[in-house]
C-alpha positions as CSV (number, residue, x, y, z in Angstrom):
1,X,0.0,0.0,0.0
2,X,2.9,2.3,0.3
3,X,3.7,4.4,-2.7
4,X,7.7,3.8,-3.4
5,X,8.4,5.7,-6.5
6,X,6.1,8.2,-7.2
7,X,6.3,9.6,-11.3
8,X,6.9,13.3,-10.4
9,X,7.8,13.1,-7.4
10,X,10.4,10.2,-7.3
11,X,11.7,8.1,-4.4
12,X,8.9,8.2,-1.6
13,X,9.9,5.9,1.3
14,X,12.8,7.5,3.7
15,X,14.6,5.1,6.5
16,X,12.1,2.4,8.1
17,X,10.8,3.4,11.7
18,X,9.0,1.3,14.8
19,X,5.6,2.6,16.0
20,X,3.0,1.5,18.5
21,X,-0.8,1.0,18.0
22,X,-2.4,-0.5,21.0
23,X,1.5,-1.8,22.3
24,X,1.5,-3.7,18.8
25,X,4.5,-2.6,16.4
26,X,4.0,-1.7,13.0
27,X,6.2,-0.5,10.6
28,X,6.4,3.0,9.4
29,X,8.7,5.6,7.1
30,X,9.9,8.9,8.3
31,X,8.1,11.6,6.7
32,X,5.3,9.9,6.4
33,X,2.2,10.6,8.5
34,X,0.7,8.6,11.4
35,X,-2.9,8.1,9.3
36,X,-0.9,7.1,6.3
37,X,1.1,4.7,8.4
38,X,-1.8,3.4,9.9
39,X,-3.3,2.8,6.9
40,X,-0.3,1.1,5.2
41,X,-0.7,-1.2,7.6
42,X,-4.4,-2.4,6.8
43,X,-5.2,0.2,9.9
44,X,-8.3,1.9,8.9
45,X,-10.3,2.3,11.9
46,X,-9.1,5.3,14.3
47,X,-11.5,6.0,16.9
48,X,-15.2,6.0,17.7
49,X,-17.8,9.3,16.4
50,X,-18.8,10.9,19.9
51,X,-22.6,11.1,18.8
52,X,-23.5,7.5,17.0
53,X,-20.6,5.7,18.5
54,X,-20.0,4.5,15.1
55,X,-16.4,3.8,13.7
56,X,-14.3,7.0,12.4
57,X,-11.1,6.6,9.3
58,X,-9.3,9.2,7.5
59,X,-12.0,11.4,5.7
60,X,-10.5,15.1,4.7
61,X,-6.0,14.1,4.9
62,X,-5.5,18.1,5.5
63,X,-6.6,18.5,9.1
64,X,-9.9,19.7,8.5
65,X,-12.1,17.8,9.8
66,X,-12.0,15.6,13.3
67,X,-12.0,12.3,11.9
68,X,-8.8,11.5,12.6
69,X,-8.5,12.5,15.9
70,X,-6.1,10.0,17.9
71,X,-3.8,9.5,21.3
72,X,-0.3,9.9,20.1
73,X,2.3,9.7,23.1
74,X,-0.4,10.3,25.4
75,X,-1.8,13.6,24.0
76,X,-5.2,13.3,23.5
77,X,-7.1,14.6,20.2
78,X,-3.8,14.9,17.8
79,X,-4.6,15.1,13.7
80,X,-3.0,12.0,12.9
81,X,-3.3,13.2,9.0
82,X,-1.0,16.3,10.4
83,X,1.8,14.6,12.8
84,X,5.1,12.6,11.3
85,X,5.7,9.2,12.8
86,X,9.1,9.5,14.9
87,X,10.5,6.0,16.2
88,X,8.7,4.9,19.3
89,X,5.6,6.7,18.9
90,X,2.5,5.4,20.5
91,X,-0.7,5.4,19.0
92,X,-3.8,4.8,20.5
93,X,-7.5,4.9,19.5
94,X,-9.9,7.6,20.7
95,X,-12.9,5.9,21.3
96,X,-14.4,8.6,24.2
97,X,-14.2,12.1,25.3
98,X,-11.2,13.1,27.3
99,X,-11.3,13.9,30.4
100,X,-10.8,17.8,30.4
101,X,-12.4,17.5,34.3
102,X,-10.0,16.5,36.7
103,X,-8.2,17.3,40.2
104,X,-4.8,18.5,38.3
105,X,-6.7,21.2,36.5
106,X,-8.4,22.8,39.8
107,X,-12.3,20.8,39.4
């Protein structure tokens, strides 16, 4: 699914990195994005829709919309179409709200 030589653009794929979804590795590129990674890897569901609980994928690839919405390193809400993979990272569905409520931020 990757692209590896692209016509006008030419050599795609840079140096092979390690990433995490749900503790599992997976094998990305540098310079390529998390939702593209994901996907590459047969990864196309990245979260539940907060209203009919129904599964979210890539939808817009330019950070538009909310579709893509993920917990990357434990940040919660990232665009996944938007951040680089970097070696390590982990990459976890969002499947509820956050919790923007708590004792750390004076509730």
């Amino acid at each position: 699914m990757h692209i590896k030589h692209h016509p006008v653009l030419g050599e795609q794929l840079q140096k092979q990195v390690k990433i995490f979804f749900k503790d599992e590795p997976l094998a990305a590129y540098e310079h390529q994005s998390v939702a593209a990674a994901l996907m590459a890897n047969d990864i196309k569901k990245l979260g539940l829709s907060r209203n009919l609980i129904q599964p979210r994928g890539l939808f817009c690839s330019r950070g538009r919309c909310c579709s893509c919405y993920m917990t990357v390193n434990g940040e919660d809400h990232v665009r996944t179409c938007m951040t680089k993979v970097e070696e390590g990272m982990k990459i976890y569905p969002n499947d509820e709200d956050p919790e923007v409520r708590s004792e750390c931020r004076g509730d």
